[in-house]
N, C-alpha and C positions, 0 to 999 in steps of 0.2 A: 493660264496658258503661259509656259519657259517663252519667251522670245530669244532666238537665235541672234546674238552678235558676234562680229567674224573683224579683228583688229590684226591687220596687217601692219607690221613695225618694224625696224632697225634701231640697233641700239646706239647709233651714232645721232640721232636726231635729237636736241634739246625739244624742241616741243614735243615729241614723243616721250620723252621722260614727263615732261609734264602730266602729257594725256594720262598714259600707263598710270599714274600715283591716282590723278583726279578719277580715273572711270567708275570704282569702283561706288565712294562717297556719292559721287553726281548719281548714280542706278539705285540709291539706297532704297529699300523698299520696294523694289520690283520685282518681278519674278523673272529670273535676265539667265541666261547661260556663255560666258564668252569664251570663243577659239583663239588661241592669240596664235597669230599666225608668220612666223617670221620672213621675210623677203629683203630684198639688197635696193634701197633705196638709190642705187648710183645707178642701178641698170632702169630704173624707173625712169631718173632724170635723164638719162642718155637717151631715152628712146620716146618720151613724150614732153618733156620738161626741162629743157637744154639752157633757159633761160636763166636759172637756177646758179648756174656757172656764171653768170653774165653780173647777176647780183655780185658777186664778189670780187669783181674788179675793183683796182685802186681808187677809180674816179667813183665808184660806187660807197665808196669807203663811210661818208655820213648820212646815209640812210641805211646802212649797216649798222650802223652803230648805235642808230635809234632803234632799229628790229630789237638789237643785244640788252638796249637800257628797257624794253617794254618785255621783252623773256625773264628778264632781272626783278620786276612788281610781279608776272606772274606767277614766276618762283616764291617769289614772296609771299603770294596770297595762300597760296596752296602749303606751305611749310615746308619747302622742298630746298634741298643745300646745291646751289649751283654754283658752283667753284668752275666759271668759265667764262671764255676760250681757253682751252690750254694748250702745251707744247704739242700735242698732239691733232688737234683739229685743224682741218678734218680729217676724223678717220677712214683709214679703209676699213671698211666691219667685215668684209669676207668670213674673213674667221671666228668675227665673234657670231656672227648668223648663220655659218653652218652649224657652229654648236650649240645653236638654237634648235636650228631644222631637226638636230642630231635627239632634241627632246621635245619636240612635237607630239610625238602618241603620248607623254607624259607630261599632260594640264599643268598640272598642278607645280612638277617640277619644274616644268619651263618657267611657269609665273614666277617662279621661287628665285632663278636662275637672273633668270632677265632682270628682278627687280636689284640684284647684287650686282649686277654686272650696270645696270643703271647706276649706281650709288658710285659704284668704285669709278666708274669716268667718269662724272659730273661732278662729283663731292671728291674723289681722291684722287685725280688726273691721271687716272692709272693707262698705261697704252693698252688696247684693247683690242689694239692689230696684233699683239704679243702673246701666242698660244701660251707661252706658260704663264701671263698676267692670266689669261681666261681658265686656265688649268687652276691657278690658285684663288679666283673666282669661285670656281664651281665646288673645291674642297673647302673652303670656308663657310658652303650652307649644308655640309654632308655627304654631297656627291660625289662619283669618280671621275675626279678632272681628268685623269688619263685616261680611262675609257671611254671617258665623251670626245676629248682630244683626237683619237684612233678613229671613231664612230663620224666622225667630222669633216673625215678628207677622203670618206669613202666614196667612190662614185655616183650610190644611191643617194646619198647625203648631199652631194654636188648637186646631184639632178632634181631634189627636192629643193632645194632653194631656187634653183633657175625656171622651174615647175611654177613656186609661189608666186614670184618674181613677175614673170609670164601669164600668170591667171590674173592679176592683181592689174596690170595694164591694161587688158582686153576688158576687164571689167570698169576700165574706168580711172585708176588710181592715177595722180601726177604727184604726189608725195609722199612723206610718214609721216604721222598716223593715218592709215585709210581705211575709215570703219562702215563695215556693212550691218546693218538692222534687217533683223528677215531677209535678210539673202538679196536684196534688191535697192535697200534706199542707202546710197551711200555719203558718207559725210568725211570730210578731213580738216583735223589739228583739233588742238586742246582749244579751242575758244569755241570750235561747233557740239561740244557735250549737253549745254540744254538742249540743243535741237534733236540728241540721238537720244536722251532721258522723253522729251516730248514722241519722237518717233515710236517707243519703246511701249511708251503710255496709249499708243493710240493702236498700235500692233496689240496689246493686251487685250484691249476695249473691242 
């Protein structure tokens, strides 16, 4: 039995970049199919998780900084180059997640997409609120940065990420990564992946 996993992301999240690298390794050996599913982690926190904001005030600044130095061992464990904070953080990702949405019915491309667009901001501090950094993204794995560019600010394109954005709340979501197993049990961040390999394992069984 394929079990259905449904991974709702933004490519501005460092533990999302985690997660995304790790899911694949942590499911080895299972029979797994996953949707990756792009949505705007800002509208998440603005509407269920405001607190979020709160973390990053000045007086919050050294328990920040320990979150930074333990995302820094994760990185680690996992083989992952994370070249971070950078000049740019936080991102807006608007743009980099509608030209997500913009390859949504294309699996495989989006996987393709999302994982360069992970590498160039984490590992290359590249700005990624900067359609033609994401233009030159998306031509460096093959694809038409400028067609996806166009495909990106189209309305339907709009409405598909505010669409995600929107299901991903009402189901539950207060961050990125928020991964659904079987359509039902949901789990968030890269340190809940044995729990969604276990889920996974018992959805098979």
């Amino acid at each position: 039995m394929t079990v259905a996993i449904e991974f709702f992301f933004d490519l501005s999240s460092p533990w999302t970049r985690l997660a995304f690298r790790n899911i694949r390794p942590r499911l080895d050996g299972l029979d797994y199919a996953i949707q990756w599913r792009p949505f705007l982690v800002g509208g998440v926190f603005n509407a269920v998780n405001p607190a979020v904001y709160q973390s990053r005030k000045p007086e919050n600044a050294a328990r920040l900084a320990r979150s930074f130095s333990w995302l820094m061992e994760w990185a680690e464990l996992a083989g992952v180059e994370m070249n971070f904070p950078s000049v740019h953080h936080p991102l807006k990702s608007v743009n980099a997640m509608r030209m997500c949405c913009a390859l949504e019915d294309r699996q495989d491309e989006l996987e393709r997409f999302a994982e360069a667009a992970f590498d160039a901001y984490f590992a290359g501090q590249r700005n990624l609120d900067d359609m033609a950094e994401l233009v030159a993204v998306a031509d460096g794995i093959g694809l038409d940065g400028a067609a996806l560019a166009e495909l990106a600010v189209t309305p339907g394109n709009k409405d598909r990420l505010r669409a995600n954005t929107e299901e991903a709340i009402a189901r539950g979501a207060f961050g990125s990564p928020t991964i659904f197993v079987a359509g039902e049990h949901m789990y968030f961040g890269n340190d809940q992946l044995p729990l969604v390999r276990q889920r996974v394992e018992k959805a098979r069984d």
